[in-house]
N, C-alpha and C positions, 0 to 999 in steps of 0.2 A: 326296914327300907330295902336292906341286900336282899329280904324275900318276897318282895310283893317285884323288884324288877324280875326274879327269876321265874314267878309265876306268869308275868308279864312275858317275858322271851319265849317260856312256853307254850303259850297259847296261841301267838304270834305265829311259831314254827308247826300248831297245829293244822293251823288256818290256811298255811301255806302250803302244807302238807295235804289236806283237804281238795285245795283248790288245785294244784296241782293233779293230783287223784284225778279230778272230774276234768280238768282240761286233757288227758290221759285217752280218755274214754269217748271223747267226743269225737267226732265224722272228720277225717283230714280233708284239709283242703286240697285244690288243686291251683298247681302255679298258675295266673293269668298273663296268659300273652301281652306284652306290653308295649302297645304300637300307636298310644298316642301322637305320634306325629307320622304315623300314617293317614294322610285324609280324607285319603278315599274309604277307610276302615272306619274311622268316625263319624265321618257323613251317612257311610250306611248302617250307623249306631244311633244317629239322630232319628233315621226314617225308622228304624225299627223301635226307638221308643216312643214316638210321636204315636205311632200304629197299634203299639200294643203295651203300653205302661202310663200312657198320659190318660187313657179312659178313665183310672183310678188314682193313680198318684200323679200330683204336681210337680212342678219343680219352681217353685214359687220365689225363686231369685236369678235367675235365668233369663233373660229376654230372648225372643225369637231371631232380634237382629243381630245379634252378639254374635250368631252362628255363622255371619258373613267372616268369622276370623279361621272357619274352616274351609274356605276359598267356596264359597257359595252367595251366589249374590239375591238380593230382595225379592228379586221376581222369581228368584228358584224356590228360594222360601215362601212366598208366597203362593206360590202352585202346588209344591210338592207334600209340604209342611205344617200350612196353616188351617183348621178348619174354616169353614166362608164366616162365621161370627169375629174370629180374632183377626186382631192388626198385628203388624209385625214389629210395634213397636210395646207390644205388652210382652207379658212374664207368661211361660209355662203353665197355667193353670190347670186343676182336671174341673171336667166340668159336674163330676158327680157330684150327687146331693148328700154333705158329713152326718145326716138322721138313717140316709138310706143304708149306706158304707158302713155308719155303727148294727145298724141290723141283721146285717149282710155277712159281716166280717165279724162283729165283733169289738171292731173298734177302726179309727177313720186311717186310712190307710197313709203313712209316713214321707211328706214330703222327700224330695229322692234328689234335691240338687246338689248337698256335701255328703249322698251315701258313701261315698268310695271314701271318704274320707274317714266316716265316721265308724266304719264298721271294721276296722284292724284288730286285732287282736293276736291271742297265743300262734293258733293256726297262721298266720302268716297275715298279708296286707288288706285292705278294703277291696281291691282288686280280687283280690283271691278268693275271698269270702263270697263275694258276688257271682265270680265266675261259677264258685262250685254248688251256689245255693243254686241255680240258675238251669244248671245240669242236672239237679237230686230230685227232681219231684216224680212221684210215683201216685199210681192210684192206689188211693184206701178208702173204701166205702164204708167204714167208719168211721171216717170224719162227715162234717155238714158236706164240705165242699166237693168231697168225695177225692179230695189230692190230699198227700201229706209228699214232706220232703225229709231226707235225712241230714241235712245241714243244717236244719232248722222244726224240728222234730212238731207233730202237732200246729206248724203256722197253718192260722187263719186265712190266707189267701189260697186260691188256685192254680195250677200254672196257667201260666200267661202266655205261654208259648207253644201250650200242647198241640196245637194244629201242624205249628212250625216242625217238633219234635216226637206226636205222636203220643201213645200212652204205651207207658209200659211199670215194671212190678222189679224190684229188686230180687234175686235169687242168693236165700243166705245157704252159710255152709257154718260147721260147727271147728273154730280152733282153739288153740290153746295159747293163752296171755299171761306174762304173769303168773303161771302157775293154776290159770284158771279157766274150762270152757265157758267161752262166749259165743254166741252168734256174731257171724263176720257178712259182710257183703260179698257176695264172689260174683257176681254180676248181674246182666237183667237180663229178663223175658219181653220180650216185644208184644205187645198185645194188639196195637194197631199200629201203623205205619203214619208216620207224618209225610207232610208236603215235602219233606228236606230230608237227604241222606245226612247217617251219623255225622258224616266228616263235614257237611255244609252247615248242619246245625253246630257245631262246635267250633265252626269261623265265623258265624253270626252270633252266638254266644260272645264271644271275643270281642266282636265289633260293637257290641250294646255297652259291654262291659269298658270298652275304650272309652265309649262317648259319657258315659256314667265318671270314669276320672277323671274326663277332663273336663267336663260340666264343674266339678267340683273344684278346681281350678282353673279357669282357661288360660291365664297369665302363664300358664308354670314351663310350656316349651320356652316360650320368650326370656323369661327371668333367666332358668337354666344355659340360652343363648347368648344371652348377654350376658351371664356372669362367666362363662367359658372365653369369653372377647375379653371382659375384663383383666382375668388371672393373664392370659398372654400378653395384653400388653403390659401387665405390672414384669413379670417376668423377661420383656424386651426392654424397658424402661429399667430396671434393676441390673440387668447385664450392662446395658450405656453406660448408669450413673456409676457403676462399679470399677468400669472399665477407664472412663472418667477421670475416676479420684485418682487410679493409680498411677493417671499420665500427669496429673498435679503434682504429685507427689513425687514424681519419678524427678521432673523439673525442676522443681524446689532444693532436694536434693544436689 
C-alpha cells in the first residue's frame, strides 16, 4: 500500500512538473487595462465588436437591450448597433452559416459572451489572455488563413482587426533560457500599415477587451457597488452598536 501511494505522489509530481515545463514556455501575457466602468471605453467596445467579431462569433446570451446599462439608449442601439433584420430585443447572434464556419475554419467558431471569463489561466486573467491574443497575430502563409498568432500558436481564425492594426511579422532573436538557446520574440516588422496608429490600436484593443468582461458579467460593477455600501454600513452600524453596549454597560455599572 505504502508503495503504490509513493508511486502515486510520484507521477503526480511528474505531471506537475511537466505541466509546469510547458506553462514555462508558452507566449506571456500582457496586463489588460481594466476599465470597465469606463463607459465610454465600453461602448466603443460594443461598436467595435458589433463591427468586427459578431460577423463570426455570437454571443448568444447577451441581449442588444441589456446594453442600455452602459448609458445608451434604444434608439442608439438601434442605429448604431443593430443590423436592419435584428430587434433590440433579441440575443447577439452571428449570422454566419455553422456548415460554412466548419469549412472555413475548421470548426464553428466559439460563442464569445463568458470568453473573459472562461479563458484565465496560468498566464494571468481572461482579460489578459484576450488582450494579448488580440495583439499577436502575424502573417504566416503557411497556414490556410494566412494569420497565425503567438498566443495561440496555429489558431484557425484570422485577424479580425488587420485593417484596424495592419499586417505585420514578428522578428525573433536567439537567447539563453534555462541554460538553453531558444528563439525569443524581439519585436516586429511592419509590413503594411493599418487604419490606426500603434498607440490607438492598443486603446481600442482595451476597449473590445472591456466590453468582452463585462459582457460576461454585466451585474459585477453593481454587486461590487453595492457590496462596498454594504461593508460601510455594517462597519457604521458595528461602531453604534459597540459604542452602544458600552454606554449600557457603563450605566448598569
Amino acid at each position: 500500500m505504502k508503495k503504490t501511494i509513493l508511486t502515486m505522489i510520484a507521477v503526480l509530481a511528474l505531471a506537475l512538473g511537466a505541466s509546469a515545463r510547458a506553462e514555462e514556455g508558452g507566449y506571456a501575457w500582457d496586463k489588460a487595462p481594466d476599465r470597465t466602468t469606463d463607459l465610454q471605453s465600453v461602448q466603443n467596445g460594443a461598436k467595435l465588436f458589433v463591427n468586427y467579431c459578431i460577423g463570426c462569433h455570437s454571443a448568444a446570451f447577451m441581449r442588444y437591450n441589456r446594453l442600455t446599462d452602459l448609458g445608451l439608449t434604444e434608439a442608439q442601439i438601434k442605429a448604431n448597433l443593430l443590423f436592419t433584420t435584428d430587434k433590440v430585443g433579441e440575443t447577439m447572434k452571428s449570422a454566419i452559416d455553422p456548415k460554412q464556419a466548419k469549412d472555413w475554419f475548421g470548426a464553428n467558431p466559439p460563442d464569445l459572451t463568458v470568453i473573459a471569463r472562461s479563458r484565465s489561466g496560468h498566464g494571468g486573467t481572461g482579460p489578459d489572455y484576450l488582450y494579448t491574443f488580440l495583439r499577436s497575430f502575424y502573417r504566416d502563409d503557411t497556414r490556410p488563413t494566412g494569420w497565425n498568432n503567438l498566443a495561440f500558436p496555429n489558431v484557425g481564425m484570422p485577424n479580425p482587426l488587420w485593417q484596424l492594426q495592419g499586417q505585420r511579422r514578428p522578428v525573433y532573436e536567439e537567447r539563453e533560457e534555462h541554460g538553453e538557446k531558444v528563439q525569443a520574440v524581439a519585436g516586429w516588422e511592419q509590413l503594411t500599415p493599418g487604419t490606426m496608429t500603434p498607440l490607438q490600436y492598443e486603446q481600442a484593443v482595451g476597449d473590445l477587451v472591456n466590453y468582452l468582461q463585462w459582457m460576461g458579467e454585466p451585474a459585477a460593477n453593481t454587486r461590487i457597488r453595492v457590496g462596498v455600501g454594504v461593508l460601510i454600513f455594517l462597519a457604521i452600524l458595528s461602531f453604534i452598536t459597540w459604542r452602544l453596549n458600552a454606554s449600557y454597560w457603563r450605566a448598569v455599572r
